[in-house]
Each structure stands twice: as C-alpha cells, then as structure tokens.
ROPA-849071 format. One line per field, with one value per residue: residue number from 1; residue in three letters; x, z, y of N, C-alpha, C in turn. Coordinates in Angstrom, 1 decimal, padded with zeros to 4 digits. Example, Ala and Ser with C-alpha at 12.3 -4.5 7.8 and 13.67 -1.06 7.14 Angstrom:
<sites>
k: [1|2]
r: [ala|ser]
n_X: [013.2|012.8]
n_Z: [007.8|007.1]
n_Y: [-005.7|-002.2]
ca_X: [012.3|013.7]
ca_Z: [007.8|007.1]
ca_Y: [-004.5|-001.1]
c_X: [013.2|012.9]
c_Z: [007.8|007.9]
c_Y: [-003.3|000.0]
</sites>
This chain:
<sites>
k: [1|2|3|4|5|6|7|8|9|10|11|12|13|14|15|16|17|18|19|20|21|22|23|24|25|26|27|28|29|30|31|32|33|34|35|36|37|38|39|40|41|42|43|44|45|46|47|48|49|50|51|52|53|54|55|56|57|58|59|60|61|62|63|64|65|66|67|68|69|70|71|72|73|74|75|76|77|78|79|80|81|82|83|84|85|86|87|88|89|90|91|92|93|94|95|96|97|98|99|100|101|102|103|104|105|106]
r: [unk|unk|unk|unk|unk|unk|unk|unk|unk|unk|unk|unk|unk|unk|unk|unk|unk|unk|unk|unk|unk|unk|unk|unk|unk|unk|unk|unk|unk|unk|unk|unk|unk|unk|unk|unk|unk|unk|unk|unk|unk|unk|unk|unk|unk|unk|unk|unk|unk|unk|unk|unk|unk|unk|unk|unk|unk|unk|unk|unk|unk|unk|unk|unk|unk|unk|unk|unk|unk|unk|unk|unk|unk|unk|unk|unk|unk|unk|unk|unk|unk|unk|unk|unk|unk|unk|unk|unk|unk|unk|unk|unk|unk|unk|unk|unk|unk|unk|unk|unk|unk|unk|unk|unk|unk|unk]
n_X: [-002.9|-005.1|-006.0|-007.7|-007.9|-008.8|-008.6|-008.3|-008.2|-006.4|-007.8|-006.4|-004.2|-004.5|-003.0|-001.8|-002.8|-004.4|-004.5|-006.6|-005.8|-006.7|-007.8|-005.8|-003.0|000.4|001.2|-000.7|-004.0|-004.3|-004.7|-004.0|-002.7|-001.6|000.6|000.4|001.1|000.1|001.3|003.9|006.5|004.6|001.4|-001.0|000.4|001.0|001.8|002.3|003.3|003.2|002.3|004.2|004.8|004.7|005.1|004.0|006.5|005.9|008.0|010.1|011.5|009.1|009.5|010.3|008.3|007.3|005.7|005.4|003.4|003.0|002.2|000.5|-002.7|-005.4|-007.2|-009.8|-011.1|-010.3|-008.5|-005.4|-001.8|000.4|003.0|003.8|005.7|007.4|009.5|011.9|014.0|016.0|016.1|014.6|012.0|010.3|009.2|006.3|004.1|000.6|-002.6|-004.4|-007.8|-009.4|-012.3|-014.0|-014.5|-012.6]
n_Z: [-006.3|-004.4|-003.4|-001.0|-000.2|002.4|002.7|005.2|005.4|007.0|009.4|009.9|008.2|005.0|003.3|004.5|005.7|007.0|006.9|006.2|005.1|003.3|001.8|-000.2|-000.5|-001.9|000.1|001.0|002.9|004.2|005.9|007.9|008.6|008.0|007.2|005.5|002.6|000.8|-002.0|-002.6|-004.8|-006.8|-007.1|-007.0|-006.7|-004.6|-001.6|000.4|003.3|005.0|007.4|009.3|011.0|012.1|009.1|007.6|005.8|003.6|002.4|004.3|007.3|010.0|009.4|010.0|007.8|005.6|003.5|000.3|-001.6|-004.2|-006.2|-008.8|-008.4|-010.6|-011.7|-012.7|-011.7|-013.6|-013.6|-012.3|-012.6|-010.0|-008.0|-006.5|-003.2|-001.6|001.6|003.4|006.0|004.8|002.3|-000.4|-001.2|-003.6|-006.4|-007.7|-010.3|-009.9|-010.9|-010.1|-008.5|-007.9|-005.7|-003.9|-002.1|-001.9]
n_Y: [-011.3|-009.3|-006.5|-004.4|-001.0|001.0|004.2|007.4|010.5|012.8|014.9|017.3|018.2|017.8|016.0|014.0|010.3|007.6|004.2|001.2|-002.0|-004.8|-007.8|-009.9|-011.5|-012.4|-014.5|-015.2|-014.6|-010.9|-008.4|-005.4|-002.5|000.4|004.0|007.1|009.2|011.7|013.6|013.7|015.0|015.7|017.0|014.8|012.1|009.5|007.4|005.0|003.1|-000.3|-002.5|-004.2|-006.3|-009.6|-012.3|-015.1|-016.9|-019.6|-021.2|-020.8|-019.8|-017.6|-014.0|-010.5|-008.0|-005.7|-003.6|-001.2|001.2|002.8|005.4|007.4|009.0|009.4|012.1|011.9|009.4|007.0|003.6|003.4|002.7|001.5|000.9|-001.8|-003.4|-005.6|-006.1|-007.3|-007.9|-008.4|-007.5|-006.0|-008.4|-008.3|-007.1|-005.3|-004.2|-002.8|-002.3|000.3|002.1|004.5|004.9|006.5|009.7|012.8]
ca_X: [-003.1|-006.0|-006.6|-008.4|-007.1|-009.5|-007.7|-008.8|-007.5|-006.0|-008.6|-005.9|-003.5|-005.1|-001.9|-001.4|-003.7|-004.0|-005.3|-006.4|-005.3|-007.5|-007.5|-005.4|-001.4|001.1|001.4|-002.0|-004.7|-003.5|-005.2|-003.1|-003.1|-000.3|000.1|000.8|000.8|-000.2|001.9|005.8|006.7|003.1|-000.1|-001.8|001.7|000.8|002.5|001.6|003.6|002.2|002.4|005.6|004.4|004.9|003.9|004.9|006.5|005.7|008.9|011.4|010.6|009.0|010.2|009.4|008.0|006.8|005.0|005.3|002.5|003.6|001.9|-000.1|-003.8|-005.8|-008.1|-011.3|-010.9|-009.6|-007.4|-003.7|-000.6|000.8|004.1|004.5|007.1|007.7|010.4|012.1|015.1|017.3|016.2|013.4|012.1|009.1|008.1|004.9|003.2|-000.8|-003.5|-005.8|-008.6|-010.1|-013.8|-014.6|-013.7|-011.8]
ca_Z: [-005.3|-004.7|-001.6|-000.8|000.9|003.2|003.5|006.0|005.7|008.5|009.4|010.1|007.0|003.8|002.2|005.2|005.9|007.6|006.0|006.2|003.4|003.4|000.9|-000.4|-001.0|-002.2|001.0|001.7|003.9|004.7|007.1|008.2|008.9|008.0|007.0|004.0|002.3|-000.9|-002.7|-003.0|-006.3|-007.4|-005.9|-006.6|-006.0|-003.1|-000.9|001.5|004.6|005.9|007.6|010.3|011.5|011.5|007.7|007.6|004.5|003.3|002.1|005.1|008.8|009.9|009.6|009.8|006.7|005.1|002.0|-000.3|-002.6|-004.9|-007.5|-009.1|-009.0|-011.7|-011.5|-013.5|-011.0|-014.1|-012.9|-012.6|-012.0|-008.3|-008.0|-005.2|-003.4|-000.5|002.1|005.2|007.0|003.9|001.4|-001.3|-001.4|-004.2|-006.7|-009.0|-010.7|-010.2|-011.4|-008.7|-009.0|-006.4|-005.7|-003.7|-001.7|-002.8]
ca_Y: [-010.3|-008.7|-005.8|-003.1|000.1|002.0|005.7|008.2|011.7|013.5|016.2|019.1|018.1|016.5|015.1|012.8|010.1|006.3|003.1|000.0|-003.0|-006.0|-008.9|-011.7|-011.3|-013.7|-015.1|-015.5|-013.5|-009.7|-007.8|-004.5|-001.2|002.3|005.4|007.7|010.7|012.4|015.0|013.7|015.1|016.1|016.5|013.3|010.8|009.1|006.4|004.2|001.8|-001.0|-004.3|-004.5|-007.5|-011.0|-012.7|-016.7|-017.3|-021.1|-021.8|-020.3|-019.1|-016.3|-012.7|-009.0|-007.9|-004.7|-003.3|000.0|001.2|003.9|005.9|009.1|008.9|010.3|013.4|011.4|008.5|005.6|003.1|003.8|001.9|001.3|000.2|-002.3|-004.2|-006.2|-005.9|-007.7|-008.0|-008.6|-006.5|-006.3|-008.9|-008.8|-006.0|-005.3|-003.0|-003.2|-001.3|001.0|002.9|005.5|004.4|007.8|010.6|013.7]
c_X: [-004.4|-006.3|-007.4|-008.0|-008.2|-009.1|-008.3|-008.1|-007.4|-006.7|-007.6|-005.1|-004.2|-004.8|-001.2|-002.6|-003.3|-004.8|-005.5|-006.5|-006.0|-007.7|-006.6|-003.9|-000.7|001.3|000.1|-003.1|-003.6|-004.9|-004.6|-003.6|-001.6|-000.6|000.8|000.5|000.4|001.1|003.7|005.7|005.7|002.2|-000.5|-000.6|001.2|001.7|002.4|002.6|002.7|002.8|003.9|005.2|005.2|003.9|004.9|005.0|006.7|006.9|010.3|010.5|009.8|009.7|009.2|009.2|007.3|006.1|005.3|004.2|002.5|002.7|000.8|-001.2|-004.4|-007.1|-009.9|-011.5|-010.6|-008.7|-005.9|-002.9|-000.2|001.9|004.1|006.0|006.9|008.9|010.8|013.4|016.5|017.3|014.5|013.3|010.7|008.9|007.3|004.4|001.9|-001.8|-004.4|-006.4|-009.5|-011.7|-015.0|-013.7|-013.0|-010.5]
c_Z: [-005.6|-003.1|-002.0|000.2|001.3|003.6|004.1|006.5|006.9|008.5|009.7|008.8|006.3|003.4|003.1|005.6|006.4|006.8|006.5|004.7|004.1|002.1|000.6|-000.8|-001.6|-001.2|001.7|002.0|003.8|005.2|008.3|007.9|008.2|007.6|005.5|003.5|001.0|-001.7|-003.0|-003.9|-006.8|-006.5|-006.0|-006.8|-004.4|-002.5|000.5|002.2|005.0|006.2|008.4|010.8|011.0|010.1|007.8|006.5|004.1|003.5|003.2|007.1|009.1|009.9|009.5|008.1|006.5|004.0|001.3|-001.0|-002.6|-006.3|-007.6|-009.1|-009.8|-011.4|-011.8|-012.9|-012.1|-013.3|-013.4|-011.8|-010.5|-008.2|-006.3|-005.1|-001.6|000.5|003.4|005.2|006.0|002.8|000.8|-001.9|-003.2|-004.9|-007.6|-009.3|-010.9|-010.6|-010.0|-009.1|-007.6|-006.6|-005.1|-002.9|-002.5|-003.9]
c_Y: [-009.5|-007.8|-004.8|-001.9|001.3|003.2|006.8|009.5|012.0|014.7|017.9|019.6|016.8|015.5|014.1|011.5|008.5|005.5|001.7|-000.8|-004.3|-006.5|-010.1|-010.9|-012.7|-014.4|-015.7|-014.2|-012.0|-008.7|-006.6|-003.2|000.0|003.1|005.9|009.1|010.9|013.8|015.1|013.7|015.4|015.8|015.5|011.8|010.9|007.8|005.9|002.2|001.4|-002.3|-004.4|-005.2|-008.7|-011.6|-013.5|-017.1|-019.2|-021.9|-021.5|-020.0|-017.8|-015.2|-011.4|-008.9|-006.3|-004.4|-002.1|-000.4|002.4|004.5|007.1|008.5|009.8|010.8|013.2|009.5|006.9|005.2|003.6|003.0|002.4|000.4|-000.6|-003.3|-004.7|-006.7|-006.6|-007.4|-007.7|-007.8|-006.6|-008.0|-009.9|-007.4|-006.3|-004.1|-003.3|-002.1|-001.1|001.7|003.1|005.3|005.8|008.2|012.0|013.7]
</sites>
C-alpha cells in the first residue's frame, strides 16, 4: 500500500477538513475522496472516512467498501503510525498499522 492524502482545512473550523487519497491499495488503484477531523482525544489525533463506493474484490463480487485512518501526528513533522482498516457490508474486513508523515501545512 502506498497513498497519498491531500487534506484541505475547513476555512471557518480548523479541526475539520476534506481529502483526497490517491495511490495503490490492496485491491489495486484507489482514487477517492472524505472527510475528517483533527482533535478526538488530543489536538493532533486525527481521522479520516473515505471511499463508499464500489471496490471489486478479485476473489468474490463487488461490494460497498470503506476505509478508516487513525492516528496522532507529531509536532516536528517525523513519521507516525496510522492505524488503518477496511470495511464493508459484513464487518472489518482488513487492519494495518502504516507509518505517515505530514509534508506541509500547519
């Protein structure tokens, strides 16, 4: 896995903001868009939905699908863990923990 998440604060409140996720998933391509916030449980915990769409898994038919991506960024922009997971119809269906790191912005 390898993406990239374009986030774009909300100009009236900071700690909300939208994104886009582009790169490569376990399933392939990924190319999506959601939203997220900053500050559940501490100011720099952030979390971010994405992807209610259709994603065509190889091995079964299509289904809805979703994403989480969970975790604290740090103040001197190092990378930091990011819990994900991936979600449809039936439950969780996929977690990880990956490393992220803030490139710019506040």
């Amino acid at each position: 896995m390898d993406i990239t998440v374009d986030l774009y604060l909300d100009e009236i409140e900071h700690r909300y903001f939208s994104a886009f996720v582009d790169g490569t998933w376990v399933q392939g391509p990924l190319h999506l868009s959601g939203d997220g916030n900053f500050g559940y449980g501490q100011p720099d915990a952030l979390r971010l939905i994405f992807g209610t769409g259709i994603v065509a898994n190889p091995s079964s038919a299509s289904y809805k699908t979703f994403y989480t991506l969970t975790g604290t960024r740090t103040d001197d922009r190092t990378p930091f863990a990011v819990q994900v997971a991936a979600h449809d119809s039936i439950g969780t269906v996929f977690n990880a923990t990956l490393t992220a790191q803030q490139i710019s912005g506040p």
